[in-house]
C-alpha positions in Angstrom: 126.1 49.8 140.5 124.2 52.8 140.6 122.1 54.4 138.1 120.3 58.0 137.3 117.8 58.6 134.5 115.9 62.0 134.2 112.2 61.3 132.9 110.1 64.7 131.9 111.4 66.4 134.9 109.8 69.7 135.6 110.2 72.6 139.0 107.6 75.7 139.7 108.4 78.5 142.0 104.7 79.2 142.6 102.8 79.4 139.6 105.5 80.2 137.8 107.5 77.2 135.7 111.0 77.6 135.9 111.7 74.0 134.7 110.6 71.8 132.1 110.9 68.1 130.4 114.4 67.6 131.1 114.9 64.1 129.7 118.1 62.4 129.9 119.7 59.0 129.3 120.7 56.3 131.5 123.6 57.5 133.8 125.8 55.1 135.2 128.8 55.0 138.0 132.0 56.7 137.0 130.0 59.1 134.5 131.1 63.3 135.3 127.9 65.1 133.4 128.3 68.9 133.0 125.8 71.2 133.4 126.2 74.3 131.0 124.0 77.1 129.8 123.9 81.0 130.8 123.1 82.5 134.1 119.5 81.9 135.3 119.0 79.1 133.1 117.4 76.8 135.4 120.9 74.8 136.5 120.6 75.1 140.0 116.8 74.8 139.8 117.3 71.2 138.1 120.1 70.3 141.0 117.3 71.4 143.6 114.9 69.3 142.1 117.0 66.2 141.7 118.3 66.6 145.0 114.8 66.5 146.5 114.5 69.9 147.6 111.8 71.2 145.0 108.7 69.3 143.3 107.8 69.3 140.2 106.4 66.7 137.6 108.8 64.5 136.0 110.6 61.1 137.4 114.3 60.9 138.9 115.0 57.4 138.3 117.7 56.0 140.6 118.7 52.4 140.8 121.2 50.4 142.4 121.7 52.8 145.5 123.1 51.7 148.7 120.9 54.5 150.6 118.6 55.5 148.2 117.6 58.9 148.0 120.0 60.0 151.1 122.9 58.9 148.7 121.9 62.1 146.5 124.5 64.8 147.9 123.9 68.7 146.9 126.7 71.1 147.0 125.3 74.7 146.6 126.7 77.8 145.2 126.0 79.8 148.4 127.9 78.5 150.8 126.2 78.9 154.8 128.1 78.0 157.3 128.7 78.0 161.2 131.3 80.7 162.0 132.2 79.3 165.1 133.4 75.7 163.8 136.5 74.9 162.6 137.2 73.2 159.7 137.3 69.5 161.1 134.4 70.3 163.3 132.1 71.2 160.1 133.5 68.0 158.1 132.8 65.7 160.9 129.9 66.7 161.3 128.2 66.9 157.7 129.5 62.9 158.1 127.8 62.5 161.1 124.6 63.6 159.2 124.7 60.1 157.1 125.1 57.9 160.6 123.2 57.5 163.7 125.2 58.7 167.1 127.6 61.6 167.6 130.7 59.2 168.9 133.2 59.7 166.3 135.6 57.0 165.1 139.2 56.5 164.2 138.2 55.2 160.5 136.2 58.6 160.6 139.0 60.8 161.4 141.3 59.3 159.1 138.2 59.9 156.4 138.5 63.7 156.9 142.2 63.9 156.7 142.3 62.3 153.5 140.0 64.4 152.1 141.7 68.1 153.4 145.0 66.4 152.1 143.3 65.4 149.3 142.0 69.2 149.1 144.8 70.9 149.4 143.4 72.2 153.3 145.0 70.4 156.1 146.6 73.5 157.5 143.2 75.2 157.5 142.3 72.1 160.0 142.1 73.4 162.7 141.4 77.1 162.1 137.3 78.4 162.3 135.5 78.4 159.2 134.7 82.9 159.9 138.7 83.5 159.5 138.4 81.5 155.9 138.7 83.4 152.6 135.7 82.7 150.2 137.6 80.5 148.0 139.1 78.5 151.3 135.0 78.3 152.5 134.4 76.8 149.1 137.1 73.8 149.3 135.5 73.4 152.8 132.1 72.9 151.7 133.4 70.4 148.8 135.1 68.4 151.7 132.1 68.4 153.8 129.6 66.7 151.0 132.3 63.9 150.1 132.2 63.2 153.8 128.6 62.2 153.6 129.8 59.4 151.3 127.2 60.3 148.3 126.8 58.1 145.3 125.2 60.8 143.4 127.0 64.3 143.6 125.2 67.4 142.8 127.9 70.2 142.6 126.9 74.0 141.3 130.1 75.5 140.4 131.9 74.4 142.8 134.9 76.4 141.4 133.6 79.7 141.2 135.8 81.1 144.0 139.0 79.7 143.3 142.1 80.5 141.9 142.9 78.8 138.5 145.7 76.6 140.4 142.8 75.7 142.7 140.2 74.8 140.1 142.4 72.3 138.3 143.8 70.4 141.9 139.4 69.8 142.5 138.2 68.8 139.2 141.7 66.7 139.1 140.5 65.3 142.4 136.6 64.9 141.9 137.9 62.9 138.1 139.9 60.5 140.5 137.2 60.0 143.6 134.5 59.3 140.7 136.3 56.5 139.5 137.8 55.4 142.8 134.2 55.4 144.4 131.9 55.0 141.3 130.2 57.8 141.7 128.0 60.0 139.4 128.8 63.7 139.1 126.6 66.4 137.7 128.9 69.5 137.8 127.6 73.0 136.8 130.7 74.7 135.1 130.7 78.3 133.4 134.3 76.9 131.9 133.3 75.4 128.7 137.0 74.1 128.6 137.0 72.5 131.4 133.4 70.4 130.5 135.5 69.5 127.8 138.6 68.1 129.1 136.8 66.6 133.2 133.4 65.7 131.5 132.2 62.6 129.3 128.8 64.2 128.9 127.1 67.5 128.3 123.5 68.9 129.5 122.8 72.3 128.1 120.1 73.9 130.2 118.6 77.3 128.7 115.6 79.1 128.8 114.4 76.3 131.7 114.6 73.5 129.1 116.9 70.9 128.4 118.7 72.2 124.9 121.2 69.3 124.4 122.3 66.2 125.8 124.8 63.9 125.1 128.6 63.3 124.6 130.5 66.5 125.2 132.5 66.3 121.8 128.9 65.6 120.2 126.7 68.6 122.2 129.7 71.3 122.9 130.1 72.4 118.9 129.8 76.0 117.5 126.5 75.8 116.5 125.6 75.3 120.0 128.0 77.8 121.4 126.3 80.1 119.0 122.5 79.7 119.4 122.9 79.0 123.3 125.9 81.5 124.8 125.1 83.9 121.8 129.5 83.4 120.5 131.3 83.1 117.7 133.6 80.3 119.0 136.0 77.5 116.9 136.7 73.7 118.4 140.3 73.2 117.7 141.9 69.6 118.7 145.4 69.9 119.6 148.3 67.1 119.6 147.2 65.1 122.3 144.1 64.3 121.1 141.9 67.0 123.5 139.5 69.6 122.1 138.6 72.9 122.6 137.0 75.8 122.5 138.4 78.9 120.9 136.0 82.5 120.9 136.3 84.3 118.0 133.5 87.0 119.3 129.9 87.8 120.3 127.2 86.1 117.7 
């Protein structure tokens, strides 16, 4: 069963430090972490950095992986892709990416149809990724980084382009896979709510630093909400048992 652990982990742009000390527990399969704090905080610097594609000082403990660091899967917020592929094409091959050869199997194809049915995109199959809207580009992208069958999955807002319909069919779906597959998510969210009701654990990221970390119910409080987002907020519970959040104003 795979495991992550953060250990003092630090990234510079230059000579400038843009991340520091980010300690975190133990994280273990079937865990959703979300990564909150305001804009430029250092989120997507820390996915980045766990993901391989920064240095720094610090330790990204992983244990029990299948493939090791190639298991690590990174889902940007900038999306890039190949105008000229359709939407199978650019699925198949982000799983071809984890496998040696090019031929393409039937266990394969039936891979990436469950995951655009899954996704709410089979119709799009077929159709190139440069006739996509922003938000149909974005459900592509999440499709293509399941296909690389992570055990670790790094995902920086992955619902920032969708319609609210949209964001609650993916974070339904990404709840399901992680427990299905045993994965570990870390998933930057601006939606405090939503940490609140997908998530069993919070990392607050501000100013480059590691604010809070720990159960979402235990780190997502006013207090927090005050000194880190700058609100006046309430946590309410309602009848079945879920919290949350309530702004009352600017702090």
């Amino acid at each position: 069963m795979v495991t992550l652990q953060l250990q003092g982990v630090g990234a510079h742009y230059g000579s400038r430090t843009v991340l520091a000390n980010v300690n975190t527990p133990v994280f273990h399969a079937g865990q959703v972490v979300a990564v909150i704090g305001p804009n430029a905080a250092g989120k997507s610097t820390l996915f980045k950095r766990v993901a391989g594609m920064l240095k720094g000082p610090g330790q990204i403990v992983l244990q029990g992986s299948r493939n090791g660091p190639e298991g690590i899967c990174y889902m940007p917020q900038d999306i890039s892709a190949t105008a000229r592929l359709t939407v199978v094409e650019s699925i198949l091959l982000a799983a071809k990416q984890q496998h040696q050869g090019w031929a393409v199997s039937d266990a394969e194809l039936a891979q990436v149809d469950a995951i655009t049915v899954s996704l709410g995109i089979a119709d799009l199959a077929f159709r190139n990724l440069g006739e996509l809207s922003g938000g149909q580009r974005q459900l592509v992208s999440i499709a293509q980084t399941l296909a690389r069958d992570p055990e670790i999955l790094l995902m920086d807002e992955p619902t920032s382009a969708l319609d609210l319909h949209r964001q609650i069919q993916v974070l339904d779906f990404m709840r399901s896979l992680v427990q299905e597959r045993g994965l570990i998510v870390f998933i930057a969210l601006h939606d405090i709510n939503q940490a609140l009701r997908y998530c069993d654990h919070a990392l607050v990221i501000a100013n480059g630093q590691a604010q809070h970390s720990g159960p979402c119910e235990q780190v997502i409080t006013a207090a927090m909400l005050r000194d880190v987002y700058r609100i006046r907020a309430r946590i309410e519970s309602c009848s079945a048992g879920t919290r949350h959040v309530i702004v009352d104003g600017v702090a």
